[in-house]
C-alpha positions in Angstrom: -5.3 13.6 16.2 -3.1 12.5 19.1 -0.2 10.4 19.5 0.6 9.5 22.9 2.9 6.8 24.6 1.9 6.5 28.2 -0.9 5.5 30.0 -1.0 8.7 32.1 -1.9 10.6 29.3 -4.7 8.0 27.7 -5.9 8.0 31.2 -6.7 11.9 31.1 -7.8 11.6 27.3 -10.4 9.0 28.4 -11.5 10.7 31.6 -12.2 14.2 30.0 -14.0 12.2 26.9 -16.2 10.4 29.6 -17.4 13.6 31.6 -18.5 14.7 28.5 -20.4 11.9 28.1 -18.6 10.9 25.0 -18.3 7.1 23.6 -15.0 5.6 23.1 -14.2 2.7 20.3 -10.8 1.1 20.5 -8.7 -0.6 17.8 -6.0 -2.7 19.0 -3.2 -3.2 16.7 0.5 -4.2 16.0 1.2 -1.0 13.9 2.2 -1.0 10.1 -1.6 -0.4 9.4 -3.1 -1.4 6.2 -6.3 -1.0 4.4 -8.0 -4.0 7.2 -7.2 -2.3 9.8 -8.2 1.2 8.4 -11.9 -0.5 7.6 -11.8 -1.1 11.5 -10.9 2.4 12.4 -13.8 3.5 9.9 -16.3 1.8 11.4 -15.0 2.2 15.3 -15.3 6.3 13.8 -18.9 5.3 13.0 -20.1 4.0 15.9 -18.5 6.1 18.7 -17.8 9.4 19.2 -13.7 9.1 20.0 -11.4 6.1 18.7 -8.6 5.0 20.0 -6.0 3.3 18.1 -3.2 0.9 20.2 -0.2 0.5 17.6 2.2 -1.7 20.0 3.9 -4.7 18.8 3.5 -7.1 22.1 5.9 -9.0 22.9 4.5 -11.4 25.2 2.4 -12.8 23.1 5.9 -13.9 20.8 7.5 -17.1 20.9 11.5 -16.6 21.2 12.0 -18.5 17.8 9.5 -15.3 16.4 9.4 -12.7 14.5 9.3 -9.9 17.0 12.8 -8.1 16.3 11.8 -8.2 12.8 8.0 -7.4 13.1 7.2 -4.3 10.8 7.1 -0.8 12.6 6.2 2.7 10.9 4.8 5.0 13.5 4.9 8.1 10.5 2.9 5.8 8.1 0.3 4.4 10.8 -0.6 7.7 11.7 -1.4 9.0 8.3 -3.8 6.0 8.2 -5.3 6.8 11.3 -5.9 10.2 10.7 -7.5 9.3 7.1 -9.7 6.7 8.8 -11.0 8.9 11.4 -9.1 8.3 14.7 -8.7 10.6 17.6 -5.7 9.2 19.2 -2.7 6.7 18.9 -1.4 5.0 21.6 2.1 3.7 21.0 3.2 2.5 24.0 6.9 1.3 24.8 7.4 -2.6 26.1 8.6 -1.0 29.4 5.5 1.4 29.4 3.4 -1.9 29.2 4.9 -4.4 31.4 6.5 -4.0 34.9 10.5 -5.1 34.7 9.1 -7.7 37.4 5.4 -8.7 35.8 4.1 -11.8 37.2 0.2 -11.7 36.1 -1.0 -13.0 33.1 -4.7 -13.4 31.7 -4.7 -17.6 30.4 -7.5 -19.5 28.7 -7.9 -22.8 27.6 -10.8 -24.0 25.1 -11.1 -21.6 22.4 -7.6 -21.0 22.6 -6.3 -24.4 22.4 -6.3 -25.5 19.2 -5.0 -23.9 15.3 -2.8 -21.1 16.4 -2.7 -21.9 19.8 -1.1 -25.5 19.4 0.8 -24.2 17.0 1.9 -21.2 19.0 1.7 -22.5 22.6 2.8 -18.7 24.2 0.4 -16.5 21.9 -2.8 -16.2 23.3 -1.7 -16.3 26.5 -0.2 -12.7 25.4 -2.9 -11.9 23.0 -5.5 -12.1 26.3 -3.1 -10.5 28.9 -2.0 -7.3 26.3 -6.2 -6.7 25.2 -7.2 -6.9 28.9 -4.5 -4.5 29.8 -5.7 -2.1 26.9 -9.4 -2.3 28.0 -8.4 -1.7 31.6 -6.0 1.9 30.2 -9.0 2.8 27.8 -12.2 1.5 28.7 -13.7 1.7 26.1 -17.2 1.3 24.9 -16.0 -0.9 21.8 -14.1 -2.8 20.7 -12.9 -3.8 17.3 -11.4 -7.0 15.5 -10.7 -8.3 12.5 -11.9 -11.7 11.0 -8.7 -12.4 9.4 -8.3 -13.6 13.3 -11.1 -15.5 13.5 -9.5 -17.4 16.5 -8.8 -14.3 17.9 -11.7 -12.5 18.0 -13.6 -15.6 19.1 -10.8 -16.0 22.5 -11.5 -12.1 23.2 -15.1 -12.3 23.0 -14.9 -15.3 25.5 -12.8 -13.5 27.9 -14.9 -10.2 27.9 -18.1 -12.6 28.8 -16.0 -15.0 31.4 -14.1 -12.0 33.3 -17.2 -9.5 32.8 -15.7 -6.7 30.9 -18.3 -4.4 30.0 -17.0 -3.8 26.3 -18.8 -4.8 23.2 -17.0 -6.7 21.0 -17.1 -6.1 16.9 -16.4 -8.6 14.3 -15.4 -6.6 11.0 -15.1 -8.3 7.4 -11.5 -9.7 6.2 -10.7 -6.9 3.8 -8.6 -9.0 0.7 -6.2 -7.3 -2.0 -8.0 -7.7 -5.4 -6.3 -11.1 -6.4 -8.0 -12.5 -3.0 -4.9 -12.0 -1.0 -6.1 -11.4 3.0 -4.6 -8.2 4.3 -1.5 -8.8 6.2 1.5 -6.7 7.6 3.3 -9.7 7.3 2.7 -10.0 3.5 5.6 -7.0 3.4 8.0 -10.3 4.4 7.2 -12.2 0.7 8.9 -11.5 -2.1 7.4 -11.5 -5.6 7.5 -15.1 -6.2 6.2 -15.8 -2.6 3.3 -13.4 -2.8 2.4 -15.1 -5.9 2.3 -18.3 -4.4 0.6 -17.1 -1.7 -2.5 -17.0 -3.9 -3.0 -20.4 -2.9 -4.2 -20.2 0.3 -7.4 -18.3 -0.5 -7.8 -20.5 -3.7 -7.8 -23.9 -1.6 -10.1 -22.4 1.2 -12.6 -21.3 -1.7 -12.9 -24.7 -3.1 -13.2 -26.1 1.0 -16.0 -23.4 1.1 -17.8 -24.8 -2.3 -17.3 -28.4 -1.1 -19.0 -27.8 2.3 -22.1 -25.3 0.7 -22.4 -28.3 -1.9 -23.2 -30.4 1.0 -20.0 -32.2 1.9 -20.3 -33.0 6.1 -16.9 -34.5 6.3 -14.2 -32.8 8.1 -11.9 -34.7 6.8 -12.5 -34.9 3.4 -13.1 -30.8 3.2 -9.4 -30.8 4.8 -8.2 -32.9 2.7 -9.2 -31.4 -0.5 -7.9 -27.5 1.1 -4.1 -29.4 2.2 -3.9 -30.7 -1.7 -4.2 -27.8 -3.1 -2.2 -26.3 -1.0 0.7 -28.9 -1.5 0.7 -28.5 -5.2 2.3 -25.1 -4.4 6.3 -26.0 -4.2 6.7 -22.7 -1.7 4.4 -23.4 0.3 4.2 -25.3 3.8 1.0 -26.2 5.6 1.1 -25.6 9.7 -2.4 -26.6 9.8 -5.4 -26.8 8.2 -8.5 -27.5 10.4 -12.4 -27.1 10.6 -14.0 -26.2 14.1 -16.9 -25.2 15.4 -17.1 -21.4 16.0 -17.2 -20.2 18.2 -15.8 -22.4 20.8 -13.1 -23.7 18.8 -13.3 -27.7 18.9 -12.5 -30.1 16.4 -15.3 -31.6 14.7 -15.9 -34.5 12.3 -19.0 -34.0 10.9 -19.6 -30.2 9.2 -22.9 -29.1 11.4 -23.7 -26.0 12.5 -21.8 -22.5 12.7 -18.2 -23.9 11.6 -14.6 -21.9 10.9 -12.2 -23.6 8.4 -8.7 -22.0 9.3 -5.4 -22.7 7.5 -1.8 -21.4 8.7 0.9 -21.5 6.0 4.2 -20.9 5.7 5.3 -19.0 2.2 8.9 -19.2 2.3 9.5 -18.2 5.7 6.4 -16.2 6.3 3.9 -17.8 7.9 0.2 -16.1 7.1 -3.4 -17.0 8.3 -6.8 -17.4 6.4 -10.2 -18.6 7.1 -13.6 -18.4 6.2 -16.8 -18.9 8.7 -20.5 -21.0 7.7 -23.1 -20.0 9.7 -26.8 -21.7 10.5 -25.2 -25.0 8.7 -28.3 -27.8 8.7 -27.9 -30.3 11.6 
């Protein structure tokens, strides 16, 4: 395994992989790698014949009031988890290696990016979109890989390879959880022990949403309301949002019909962390 940190050299990576007729998976990620994004790097390693992890925390896609100074970073630690999962090269770009001093261009959306994280975080996808095109434009890659921890995410990307005609497939993967139900987050390092216990109740309230809706409740509101009580009764915790859309376009709904994704953001403390769950082929 490689680790590289300038397009130049992914460039001639790619190119000598390609005249060999080789397939190429890519996993874009923020760095501090943990067991989710390992499951991504597994399967990518499955499915093509060279994988190539991004590990760049992006700045654009931060609001100024953010966590980017303190975002996690251990370049030693991701690669050991790359190389375990099955990865052929890191690419851990600088912010100056990314983006030109003078940048104007930007890839925006609006629909599946305009509501949960991006009302919430007005900036984000806006950076989310113009960082994953520029990584699909160094690599082009065959594959791509996401996790559903994202949900939003993954369904914005997916939009923008159809709308601007990337030729890249997209791939959902599984939220991987820590055994008490916890999803898998590199900003769970943030909590401290009384946090990540109340962090618990995310998960827990979404779980009872999820029972409520596959015992046949149809009412947005009432599945929200039930997930934002249970959530209250934790005395660290502080809802951002809690919403049910349909997925995956991503617009409010009131009545629970058809493929749905119930999303909360939550702050712990000062840590705010994402979880969802998706319904699919919900009766009419």
């Amino acid at each position: 395994m490689e680790i590289v940190s300038t397009i130049k050299e992914v460039r001639e990576n790619v190119k000598k992989w390609k005249k060999e007729g080789l397939s190429i998976g890519l996993v874009p990620t923020m760095g501090y790698l943990h067991e989710g994004h390992a499951s991504l790097i597994v399967r990518a390693a499955q499915e093509n014949d060279k994988v190539i992890v991004s590990d760049f925390v992006n700045p654009t896609q931060f609001a100024p009031n953010e966590d980017l100074e303190s975002y996690p970073r251990n370049l030693e630690r991701d690669a050991q988890v790359c190389q375990q999962s099955g990865a052929d090269l890191i690419f851990h770009p600088s912010p100056e290696e990314m983006y030109y001093p003078d940048a104007v261009t930007f890839v925006n959306m609006t629909g599946p990016s305009d509501e949960l994280c991006g009302k919430s975080r007005p900036i984000h996808f806006r950076g989310v979109c113009t960082v994953v095109s520029k990584l699909f434009n160094i690599t082009t890659p065959d594959r791509a890989y996401f996790g559903q921890k994202d949900a939003q995410q993954l369904a914005v990307i997916k939009r923008m390879v159809r709308d601007l005609n990337f030729d890249i497939e997209i791939v959902g993967c599984p939220i991987i959880r820590e055994n008490d139900g916890l999803a898998k987050s590199s900003r769970n390092t943030y909590l401290n022990p009384a946090e990540r216990q109340a962090a618990l109740i995310i998960h827990k309230a979404l779980d009872d949403g999820k029972k409520l809706i596959l015992d046949g409740e149809k009412n947005s509101a009432a599945v929200i309301a039930k997930i934002s009580e249970i959530i209250s009764a934790e005395p660290l915790a502080r809802i951002d949002y809690v919403e049910i859309v349909s997925f995956p376009d991503i617009k409010v709904i009131d009545t629970i019909k058809g493929d749905i994704l119930a999303a909360a953001a939550v702050y712990i403390g000062n840590t705010r962390l994402i979880d969802n769950f998706i319904i699919e082929r919900q009766c009419t």
